[in-house]
C-alpha positions in Angstrom: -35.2 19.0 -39.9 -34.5 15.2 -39.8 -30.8 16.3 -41.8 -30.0 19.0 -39.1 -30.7 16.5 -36.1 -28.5 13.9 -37.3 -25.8 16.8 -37.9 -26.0 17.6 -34.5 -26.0 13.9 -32.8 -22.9 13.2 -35.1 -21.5 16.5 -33.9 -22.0 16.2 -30.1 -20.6 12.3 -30.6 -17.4 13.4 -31.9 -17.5 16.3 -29.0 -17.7 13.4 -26.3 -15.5 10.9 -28.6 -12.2 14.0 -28.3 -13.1 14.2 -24.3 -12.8 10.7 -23.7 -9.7 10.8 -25.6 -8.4 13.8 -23.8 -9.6 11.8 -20.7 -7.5 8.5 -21.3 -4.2 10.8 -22.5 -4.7 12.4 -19.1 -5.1 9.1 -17.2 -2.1 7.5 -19.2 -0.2 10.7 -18.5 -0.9 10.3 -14.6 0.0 6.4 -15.0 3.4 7.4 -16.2 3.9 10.0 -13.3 3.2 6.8 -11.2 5.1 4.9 -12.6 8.3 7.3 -12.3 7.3 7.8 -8.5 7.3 4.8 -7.7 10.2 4.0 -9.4 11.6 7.2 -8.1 10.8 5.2 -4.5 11.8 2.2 -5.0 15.2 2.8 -5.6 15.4 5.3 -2.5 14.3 2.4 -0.5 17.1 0.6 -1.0 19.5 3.1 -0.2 21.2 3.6 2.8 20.6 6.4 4.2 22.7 6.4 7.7 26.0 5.9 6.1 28.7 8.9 6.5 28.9 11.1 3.9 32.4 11.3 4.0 32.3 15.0 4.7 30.2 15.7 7.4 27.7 13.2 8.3 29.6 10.4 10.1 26.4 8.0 9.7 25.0 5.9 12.8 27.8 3.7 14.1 25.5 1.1 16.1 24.7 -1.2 13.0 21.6 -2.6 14.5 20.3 1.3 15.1 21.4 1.8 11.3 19.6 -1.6 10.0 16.5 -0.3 12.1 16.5 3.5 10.7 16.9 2.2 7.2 14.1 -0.4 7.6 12.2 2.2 9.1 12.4 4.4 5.9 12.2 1.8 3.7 8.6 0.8 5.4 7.7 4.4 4.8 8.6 3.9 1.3 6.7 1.2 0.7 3.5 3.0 2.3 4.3 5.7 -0.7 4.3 2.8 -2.6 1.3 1.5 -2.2 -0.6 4.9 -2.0 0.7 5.3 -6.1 -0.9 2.0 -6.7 -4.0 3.0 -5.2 -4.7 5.9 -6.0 -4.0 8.0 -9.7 -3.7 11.7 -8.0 -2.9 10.7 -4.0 -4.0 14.0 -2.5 -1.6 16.5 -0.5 -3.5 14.7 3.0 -3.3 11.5 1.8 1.1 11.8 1.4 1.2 13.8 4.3 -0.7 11.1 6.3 2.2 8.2 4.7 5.1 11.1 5.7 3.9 11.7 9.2 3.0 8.3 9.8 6.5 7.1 8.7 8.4 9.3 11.2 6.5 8.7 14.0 7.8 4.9 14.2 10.9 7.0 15.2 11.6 8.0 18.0 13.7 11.2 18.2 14.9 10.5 21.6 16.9 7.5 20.8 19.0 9.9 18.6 21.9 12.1 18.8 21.1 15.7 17.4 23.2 14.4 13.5 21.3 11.2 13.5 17.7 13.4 14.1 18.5 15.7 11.7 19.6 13.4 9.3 15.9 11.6 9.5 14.5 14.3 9.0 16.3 15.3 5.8 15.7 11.5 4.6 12.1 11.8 5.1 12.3 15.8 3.5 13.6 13.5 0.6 10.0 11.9 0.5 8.5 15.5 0.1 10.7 15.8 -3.4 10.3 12.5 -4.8 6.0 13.0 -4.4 6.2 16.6 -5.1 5.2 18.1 -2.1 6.9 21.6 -0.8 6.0 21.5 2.7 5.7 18.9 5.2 3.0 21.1 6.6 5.2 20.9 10.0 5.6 17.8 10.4 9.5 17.5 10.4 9.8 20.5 12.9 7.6 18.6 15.2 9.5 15.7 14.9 12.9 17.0 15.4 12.5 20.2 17.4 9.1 18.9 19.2 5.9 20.5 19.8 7.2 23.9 21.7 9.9 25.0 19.4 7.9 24.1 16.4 5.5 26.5 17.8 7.7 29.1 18.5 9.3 28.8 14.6 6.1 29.0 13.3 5.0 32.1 14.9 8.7 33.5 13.8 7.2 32.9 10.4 4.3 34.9 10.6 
């Protein structure tokens, strides 16, 4: 009896000795999707993301709008940041929260219709780099506003 107990204890230790391994490759694994995020981040941050395209985006011509805008994204890139060092697995409400957060210390009003909608691809940008597919609305409210987001979200259904 003594025999079978000790088989069992030295069974259900290596059980919980492979979990804690599969435990730690999991959290290294998440680390390094971190890691690539943020990096991923970092280097969109320092982009600039109102320059003309040379095809059809002409960029924002007042450079103290442009520095502003930029400035503006790269704040929101930092708050990205910071979420990724917080958190291992930053939930869907948590990135959402940092997205809309970000755009709302723009105002759409002070833009032409290219300059809006080029924001709003720039911050779109956000939802591929974390790996969200939706912005949940949050881009049509900012650049259409509240009625005509409405309105396309009932054309949806």
């Amino acid at each position: 009896m003594k025999k079978l107990l000790v088989l069992v204890m030295a069974i259900l230790s290596s059980q919980v000795g492979c979990a804690q391994k599969t435990d730690n490759k999991t959290e290294m694994r998440i680390q390094n999707s971190n890691s690539i995020v943020i990096q991923q981040l970092e280097k969109f941050k320092a982009q600039d993301h109102f320059a003309g395209d040379g095809q059809l985006y002409t960029g924002v011509q007042n450079p103290a709008l442009r520095m502003s805008l930029n400035q503006k994204v790269a704040d929101a890139a930092q708050a990205f940041i910071a979420l990724y060092q917080q958190k291992n697995e930053p939930t869907k409400a948590e990135l959402l929260h940092v997205l809309a957060h970000g755009i709302s210390q723009i105002d759409p009003d002070k833009l032409d219709t290219e300059d809006r909608e080029q924001v709003a691809t720039t911050f779109e940008s956000f939802l591929d780099i974390v790996g969200l597919e939706s912005s949940e609305g949050i881009l049509n409210k900012w650049l259409y506003g509240e009625e005509i987001s409405e309105l396309l979200e009932l054309d949806k259904h």
